[in-house]
N, CA, C and O atoms as a DFTB+ gen file, in Angstrom:
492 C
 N C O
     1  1      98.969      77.915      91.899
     2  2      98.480      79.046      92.669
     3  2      99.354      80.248      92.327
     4  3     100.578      80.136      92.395
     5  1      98.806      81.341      91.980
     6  2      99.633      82.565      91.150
     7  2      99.398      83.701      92.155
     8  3      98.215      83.946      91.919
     9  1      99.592      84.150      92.667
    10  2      99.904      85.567      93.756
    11  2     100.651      86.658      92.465
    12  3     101.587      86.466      91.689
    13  1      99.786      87.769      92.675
    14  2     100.612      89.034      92.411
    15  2     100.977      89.862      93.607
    16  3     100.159      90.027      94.511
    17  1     102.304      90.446      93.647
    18  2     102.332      91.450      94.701
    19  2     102.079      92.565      93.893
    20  3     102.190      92.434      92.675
    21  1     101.698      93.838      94.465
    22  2     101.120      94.831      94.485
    23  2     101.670      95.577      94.956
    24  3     101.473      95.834      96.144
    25  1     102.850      96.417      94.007
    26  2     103.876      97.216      94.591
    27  2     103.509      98.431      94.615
    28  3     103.097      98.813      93.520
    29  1     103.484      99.579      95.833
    30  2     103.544     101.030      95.636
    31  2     104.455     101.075      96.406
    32  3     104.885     100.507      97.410
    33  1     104.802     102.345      95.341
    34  2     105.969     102.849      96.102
    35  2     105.333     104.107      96.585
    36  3     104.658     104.862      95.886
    37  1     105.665     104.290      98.090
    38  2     105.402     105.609      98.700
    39  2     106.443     106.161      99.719
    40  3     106.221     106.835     100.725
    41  1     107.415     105.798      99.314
    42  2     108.531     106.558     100.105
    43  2     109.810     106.096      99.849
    44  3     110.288     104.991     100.105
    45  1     110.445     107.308      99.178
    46  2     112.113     107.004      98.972
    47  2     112.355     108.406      99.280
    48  3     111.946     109.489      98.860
    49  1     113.608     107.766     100.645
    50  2     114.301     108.489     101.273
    51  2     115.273     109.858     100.599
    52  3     116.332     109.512     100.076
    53  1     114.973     111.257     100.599
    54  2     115.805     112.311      99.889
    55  2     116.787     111.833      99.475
    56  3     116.853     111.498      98.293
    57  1     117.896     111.657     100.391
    58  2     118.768     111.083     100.320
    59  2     119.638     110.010      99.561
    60  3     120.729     110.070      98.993
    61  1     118.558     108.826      99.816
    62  2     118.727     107.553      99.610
    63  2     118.918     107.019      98.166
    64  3     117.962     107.402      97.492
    65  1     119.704     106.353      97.505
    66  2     119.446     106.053      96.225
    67  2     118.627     105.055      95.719
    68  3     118.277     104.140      96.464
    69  1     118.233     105.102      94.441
    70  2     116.974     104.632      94.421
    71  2     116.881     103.202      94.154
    72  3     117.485     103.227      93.082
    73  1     116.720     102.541      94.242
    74  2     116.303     100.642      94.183
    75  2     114.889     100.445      93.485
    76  3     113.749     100.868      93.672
    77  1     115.444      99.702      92.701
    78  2     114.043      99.228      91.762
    79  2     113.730      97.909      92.016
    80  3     114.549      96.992      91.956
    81  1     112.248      97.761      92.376
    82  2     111.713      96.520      92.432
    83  2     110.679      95.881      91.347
    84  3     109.637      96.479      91.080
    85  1     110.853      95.234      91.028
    86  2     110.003      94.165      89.811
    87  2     109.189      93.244      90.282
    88  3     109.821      92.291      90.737
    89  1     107.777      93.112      90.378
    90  2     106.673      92.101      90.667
    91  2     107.305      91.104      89.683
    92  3     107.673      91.352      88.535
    93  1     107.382      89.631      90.506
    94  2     107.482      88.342      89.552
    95  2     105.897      87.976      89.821
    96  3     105.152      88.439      90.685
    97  1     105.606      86.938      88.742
    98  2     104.721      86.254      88.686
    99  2     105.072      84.947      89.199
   100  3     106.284      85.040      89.000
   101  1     104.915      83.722      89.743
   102  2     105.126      82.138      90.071
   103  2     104.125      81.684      90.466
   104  3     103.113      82.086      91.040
   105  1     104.693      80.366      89.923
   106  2     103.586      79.077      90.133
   107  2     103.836      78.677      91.208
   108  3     102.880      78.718      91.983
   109  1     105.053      78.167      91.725
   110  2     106.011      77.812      92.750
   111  2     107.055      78.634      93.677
   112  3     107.678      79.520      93.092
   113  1     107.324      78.441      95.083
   114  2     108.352      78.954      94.977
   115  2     109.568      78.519      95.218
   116  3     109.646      77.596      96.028
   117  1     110.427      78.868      94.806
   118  2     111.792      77.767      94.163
   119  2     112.101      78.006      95.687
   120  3     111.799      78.832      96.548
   121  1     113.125      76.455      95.543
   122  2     113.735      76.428      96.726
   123  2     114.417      77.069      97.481
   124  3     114.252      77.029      98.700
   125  1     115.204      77.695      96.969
   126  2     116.163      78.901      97.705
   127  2     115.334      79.559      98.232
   128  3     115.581      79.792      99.415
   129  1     114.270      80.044      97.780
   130  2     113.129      81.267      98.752
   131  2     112.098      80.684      99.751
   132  3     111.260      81.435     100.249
   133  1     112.145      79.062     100.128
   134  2     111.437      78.477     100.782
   135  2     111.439      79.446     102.408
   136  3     112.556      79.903     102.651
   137  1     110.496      79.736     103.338
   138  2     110.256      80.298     104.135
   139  2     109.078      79.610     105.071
   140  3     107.950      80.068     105.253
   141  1     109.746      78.141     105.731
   142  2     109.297      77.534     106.650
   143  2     108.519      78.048     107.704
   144  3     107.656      77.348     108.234
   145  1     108.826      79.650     108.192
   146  2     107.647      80.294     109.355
   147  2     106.820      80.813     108.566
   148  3     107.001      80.728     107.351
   149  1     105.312      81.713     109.304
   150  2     104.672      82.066     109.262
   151  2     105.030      83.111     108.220
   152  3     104.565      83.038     107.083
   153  1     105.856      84.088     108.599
   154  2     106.414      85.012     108.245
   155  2     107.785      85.226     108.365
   156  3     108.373      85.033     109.429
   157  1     108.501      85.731     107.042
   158  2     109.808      86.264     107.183
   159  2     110.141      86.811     105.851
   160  3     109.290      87.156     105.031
   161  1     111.634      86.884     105.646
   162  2     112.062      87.057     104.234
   163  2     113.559      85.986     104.165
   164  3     114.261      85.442     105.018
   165  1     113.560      86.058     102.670
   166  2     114.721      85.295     102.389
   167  2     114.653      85.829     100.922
   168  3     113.764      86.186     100.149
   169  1     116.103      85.705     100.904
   170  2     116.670      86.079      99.786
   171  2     117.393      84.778      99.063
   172  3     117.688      83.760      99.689
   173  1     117.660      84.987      97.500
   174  2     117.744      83.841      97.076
   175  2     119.378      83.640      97.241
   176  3     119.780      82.528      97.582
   177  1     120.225      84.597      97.027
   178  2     121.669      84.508      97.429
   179  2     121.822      85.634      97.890
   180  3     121.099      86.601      97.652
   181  1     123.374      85.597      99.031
   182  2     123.346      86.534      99.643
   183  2     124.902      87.055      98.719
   184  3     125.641      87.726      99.440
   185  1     125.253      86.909      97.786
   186  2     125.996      87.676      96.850
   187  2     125.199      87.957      95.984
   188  3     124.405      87.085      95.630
   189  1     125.163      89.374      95.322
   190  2     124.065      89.842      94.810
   191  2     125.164      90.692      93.442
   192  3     126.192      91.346      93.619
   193  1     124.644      90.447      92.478
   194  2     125.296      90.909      91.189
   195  2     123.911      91.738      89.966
   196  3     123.281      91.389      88.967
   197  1     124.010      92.852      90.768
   198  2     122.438      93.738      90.180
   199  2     121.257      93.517      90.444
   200  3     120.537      94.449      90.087
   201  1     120.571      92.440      91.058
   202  2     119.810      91.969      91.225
   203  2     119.773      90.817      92.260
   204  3     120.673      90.020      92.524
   205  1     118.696      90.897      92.714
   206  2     118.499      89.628      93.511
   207  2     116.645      89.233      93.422
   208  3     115.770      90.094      93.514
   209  1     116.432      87.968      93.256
   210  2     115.546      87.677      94.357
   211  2     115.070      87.933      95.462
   212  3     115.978      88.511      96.059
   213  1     113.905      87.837      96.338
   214  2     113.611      87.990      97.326
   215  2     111.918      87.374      97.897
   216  3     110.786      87.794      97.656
   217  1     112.221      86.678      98.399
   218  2     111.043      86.098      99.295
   219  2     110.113      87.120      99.795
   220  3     110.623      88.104      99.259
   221  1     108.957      87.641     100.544
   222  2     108.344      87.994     101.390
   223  2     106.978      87.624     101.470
   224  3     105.945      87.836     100.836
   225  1     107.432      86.831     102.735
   226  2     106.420      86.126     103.118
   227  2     105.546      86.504     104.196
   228  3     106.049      86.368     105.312
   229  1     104.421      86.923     104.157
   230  2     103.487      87.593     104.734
   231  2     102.134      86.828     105.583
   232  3     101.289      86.103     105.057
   233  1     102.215      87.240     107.089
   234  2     101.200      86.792     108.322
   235  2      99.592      87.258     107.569
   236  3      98.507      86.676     107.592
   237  1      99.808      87.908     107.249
   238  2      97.898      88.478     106.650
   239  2      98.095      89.723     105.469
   240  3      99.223      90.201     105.342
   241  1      97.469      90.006     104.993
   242  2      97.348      91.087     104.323
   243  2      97.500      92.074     104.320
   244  3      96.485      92.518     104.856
   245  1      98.508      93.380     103.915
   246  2      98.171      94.858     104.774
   247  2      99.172      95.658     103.775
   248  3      99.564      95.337     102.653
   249  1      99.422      96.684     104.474
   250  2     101.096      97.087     103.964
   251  2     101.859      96.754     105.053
   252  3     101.434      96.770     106.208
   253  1     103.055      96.431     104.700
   254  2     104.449      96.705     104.964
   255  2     105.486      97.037     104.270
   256  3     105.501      97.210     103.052
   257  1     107.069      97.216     105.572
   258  2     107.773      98.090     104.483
   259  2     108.849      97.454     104.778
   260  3     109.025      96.795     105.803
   261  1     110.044      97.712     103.405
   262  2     110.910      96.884     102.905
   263  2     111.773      97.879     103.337
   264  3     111.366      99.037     103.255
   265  1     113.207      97.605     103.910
   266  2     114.282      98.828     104.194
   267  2     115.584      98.580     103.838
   268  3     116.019      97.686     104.564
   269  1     116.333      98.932     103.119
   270  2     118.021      98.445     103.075
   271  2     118.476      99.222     103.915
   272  3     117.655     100.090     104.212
   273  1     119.683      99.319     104.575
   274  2     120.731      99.505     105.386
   275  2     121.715      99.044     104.971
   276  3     121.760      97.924     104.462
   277  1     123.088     100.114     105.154
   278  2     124.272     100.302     104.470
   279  2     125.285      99.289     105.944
   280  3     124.823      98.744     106.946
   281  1     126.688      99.393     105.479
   282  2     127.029      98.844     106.779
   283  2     127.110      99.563     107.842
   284  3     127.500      98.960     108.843
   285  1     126.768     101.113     107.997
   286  2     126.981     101.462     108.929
   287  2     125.258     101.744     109.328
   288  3     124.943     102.889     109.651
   289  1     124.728     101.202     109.307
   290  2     123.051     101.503     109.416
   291  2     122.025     102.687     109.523
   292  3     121.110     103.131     110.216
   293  1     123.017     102.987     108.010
   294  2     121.972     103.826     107.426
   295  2     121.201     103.957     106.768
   296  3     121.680     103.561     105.705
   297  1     119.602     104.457     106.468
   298  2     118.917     103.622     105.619
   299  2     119.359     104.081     104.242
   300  3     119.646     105.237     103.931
   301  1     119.369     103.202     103.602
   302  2     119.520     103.756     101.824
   303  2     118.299     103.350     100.460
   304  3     118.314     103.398      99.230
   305  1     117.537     103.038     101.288
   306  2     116.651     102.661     100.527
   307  2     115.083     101.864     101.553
   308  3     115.132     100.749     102.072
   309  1     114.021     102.676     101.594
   310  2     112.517     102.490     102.180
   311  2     111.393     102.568     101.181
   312  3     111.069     103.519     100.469
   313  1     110.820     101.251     101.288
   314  2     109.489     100.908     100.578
   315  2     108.264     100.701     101.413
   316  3     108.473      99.843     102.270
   317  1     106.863     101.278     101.455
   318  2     105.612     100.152     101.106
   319  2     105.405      99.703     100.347
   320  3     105.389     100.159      99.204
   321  1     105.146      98.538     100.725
   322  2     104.490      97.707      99.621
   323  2     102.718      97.302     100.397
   324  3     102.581      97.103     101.604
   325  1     101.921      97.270      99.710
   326  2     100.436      96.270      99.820
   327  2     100.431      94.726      99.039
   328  3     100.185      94.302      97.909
   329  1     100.831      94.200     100.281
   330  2     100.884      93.094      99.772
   331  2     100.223      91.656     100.187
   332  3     100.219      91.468     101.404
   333  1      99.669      90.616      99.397
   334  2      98.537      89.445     100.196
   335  2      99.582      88.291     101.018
   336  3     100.689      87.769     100.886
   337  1      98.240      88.299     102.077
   338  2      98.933      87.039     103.156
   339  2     100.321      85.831     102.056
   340  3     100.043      85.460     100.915
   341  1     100.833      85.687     102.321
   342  2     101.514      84.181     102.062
   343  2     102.722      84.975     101.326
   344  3     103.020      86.145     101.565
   345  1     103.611      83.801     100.025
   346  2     105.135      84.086      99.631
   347  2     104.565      85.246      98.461
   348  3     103.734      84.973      97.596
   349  1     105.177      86.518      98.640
   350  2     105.715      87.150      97.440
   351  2     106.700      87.214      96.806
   352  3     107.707      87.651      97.362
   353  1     106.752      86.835      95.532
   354  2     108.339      87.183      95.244
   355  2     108.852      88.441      94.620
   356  3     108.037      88.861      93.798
   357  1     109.827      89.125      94.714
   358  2     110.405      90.420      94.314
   359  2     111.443      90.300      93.626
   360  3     112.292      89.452      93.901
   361  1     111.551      91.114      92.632
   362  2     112.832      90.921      91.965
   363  2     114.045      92.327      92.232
   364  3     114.247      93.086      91.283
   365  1     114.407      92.440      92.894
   366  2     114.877      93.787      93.670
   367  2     116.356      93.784      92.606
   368  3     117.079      92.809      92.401
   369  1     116.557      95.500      91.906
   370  2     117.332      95.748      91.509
   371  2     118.350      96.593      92.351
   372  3     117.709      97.571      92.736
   373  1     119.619      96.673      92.811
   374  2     120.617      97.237      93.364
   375  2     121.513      97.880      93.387
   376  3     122.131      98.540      94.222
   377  1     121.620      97.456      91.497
   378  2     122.756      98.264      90.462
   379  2     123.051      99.737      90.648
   380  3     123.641     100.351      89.758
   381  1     122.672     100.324      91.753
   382  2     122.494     101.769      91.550
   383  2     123.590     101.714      93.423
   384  3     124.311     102.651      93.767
   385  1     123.511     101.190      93.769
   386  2     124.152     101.251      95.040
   387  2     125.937     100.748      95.056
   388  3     126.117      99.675      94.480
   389  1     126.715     101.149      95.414
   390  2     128.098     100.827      95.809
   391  2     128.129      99.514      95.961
   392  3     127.056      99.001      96.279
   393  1     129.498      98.474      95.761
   394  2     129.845      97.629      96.429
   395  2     129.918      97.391      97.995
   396  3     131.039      97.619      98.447
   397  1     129.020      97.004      98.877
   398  2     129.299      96.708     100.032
   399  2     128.163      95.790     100.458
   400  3     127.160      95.431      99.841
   401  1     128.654      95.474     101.847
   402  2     127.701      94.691     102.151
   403  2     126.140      95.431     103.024
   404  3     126.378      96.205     103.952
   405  1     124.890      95.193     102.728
   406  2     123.715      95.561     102.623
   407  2     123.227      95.202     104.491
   408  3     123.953      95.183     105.485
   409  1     122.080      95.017     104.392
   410  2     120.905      94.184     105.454
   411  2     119.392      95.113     104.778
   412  3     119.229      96.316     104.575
   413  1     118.487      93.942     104.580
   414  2     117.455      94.306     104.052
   415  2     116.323      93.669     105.226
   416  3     116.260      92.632     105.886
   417  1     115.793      94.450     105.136
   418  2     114.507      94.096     106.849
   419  2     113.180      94.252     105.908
   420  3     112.888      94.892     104.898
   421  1     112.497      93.272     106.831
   422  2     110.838      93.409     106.841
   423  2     110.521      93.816     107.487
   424  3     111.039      93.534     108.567
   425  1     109.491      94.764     107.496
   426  2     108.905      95.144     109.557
   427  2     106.989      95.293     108.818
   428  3     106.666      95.255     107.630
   429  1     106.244      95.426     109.813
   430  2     105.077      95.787     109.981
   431  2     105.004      97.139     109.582
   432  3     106.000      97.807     109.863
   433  1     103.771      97.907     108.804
   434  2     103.320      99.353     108.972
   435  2     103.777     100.087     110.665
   436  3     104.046     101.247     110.974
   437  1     103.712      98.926     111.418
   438  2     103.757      99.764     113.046
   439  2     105.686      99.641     113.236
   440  3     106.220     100.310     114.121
   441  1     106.311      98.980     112.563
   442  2     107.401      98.952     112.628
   443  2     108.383      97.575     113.221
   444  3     109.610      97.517     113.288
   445  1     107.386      96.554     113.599
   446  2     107.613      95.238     114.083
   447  2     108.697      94.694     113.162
   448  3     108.479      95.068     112.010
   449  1     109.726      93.983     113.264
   450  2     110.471      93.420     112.613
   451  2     109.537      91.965     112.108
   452  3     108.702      91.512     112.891
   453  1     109.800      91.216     110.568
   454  2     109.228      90.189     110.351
   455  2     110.464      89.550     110.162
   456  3     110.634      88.513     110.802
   457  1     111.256      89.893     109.513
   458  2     113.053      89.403     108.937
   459  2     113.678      90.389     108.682
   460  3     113.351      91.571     108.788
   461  1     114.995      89.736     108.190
   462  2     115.889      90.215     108.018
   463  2     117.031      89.261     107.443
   464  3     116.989      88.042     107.604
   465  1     118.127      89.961     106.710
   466  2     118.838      89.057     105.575
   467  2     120.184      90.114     105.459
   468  3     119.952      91.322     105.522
   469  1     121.051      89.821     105.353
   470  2     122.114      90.106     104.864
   471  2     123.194      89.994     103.366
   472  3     123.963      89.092     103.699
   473  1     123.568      90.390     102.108
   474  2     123.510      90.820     101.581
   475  2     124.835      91.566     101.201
   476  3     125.029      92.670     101.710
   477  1     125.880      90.967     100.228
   478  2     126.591      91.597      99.384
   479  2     126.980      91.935      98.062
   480  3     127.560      91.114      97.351
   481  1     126.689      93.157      97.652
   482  2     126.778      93.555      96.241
   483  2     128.192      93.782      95.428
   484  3     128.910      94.780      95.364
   485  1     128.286      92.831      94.993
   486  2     129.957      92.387      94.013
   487  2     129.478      92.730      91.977
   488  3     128.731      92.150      91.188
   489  1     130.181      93.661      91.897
   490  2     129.949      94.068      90.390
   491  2     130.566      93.671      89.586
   492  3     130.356      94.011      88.422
């Protein structure tokens, strides 16, 4: 079973530096990104060296949006994405952000939290 996610980007923060995300393709999804509820996210490690993995696993179909937060919770990085019910996987690039530690959230278009993950970038 092959899922594409369907990335737009429609919003990066003035501010914010920029994060690149990469549609994977899979057959499977590997264990580390397993996501037992309905909905959430998971990441494949939470030490992150340019890149990471990322789960998002989705209640139905729609947009939602992807957010990093710095440690002091600020945002540094906001995505939509349109993406189908069930696991997407993302290949999220980071290389552009400082050493520290992150938090990356799922929420609804209305702003509902789905997950959330925590996250440190070691170069």
């Amino acid at each position: 079973m092959k899922r594409i996610l369907l990335l737009t980007l429609l919003l990066v923060l003035g501010c914010a530096k920029e994060i690149d995300y990469e549609i994977v393709d899979f057959t499977f999804v590997p264990d580390e990104l397993v996501i037992d509820k309905d909905a959430g996210l998971r990441l494949a490690s939470n030490i992150v060296h340019g890149n990471v993995d990322i789960n998002v696993k989705l209640p139905s179909a729609g947009t939602y949006r992807i957010r990093v937060l710095d440690i002091t919770n600020r945002i540094v990085s906001q995505e939509k994405i349109e993406a189908p019910k069930g696991d997407n996987i993302l290949k999220v690039y980071v290389n552009t952000l400082p050493d520290q530690s992150y938090t990356v959230e799922l929420l609804t278009n209305e702003g509902d939290m789905l997950g959330r993950d925590v996250f440190a970038i070691v170069q």
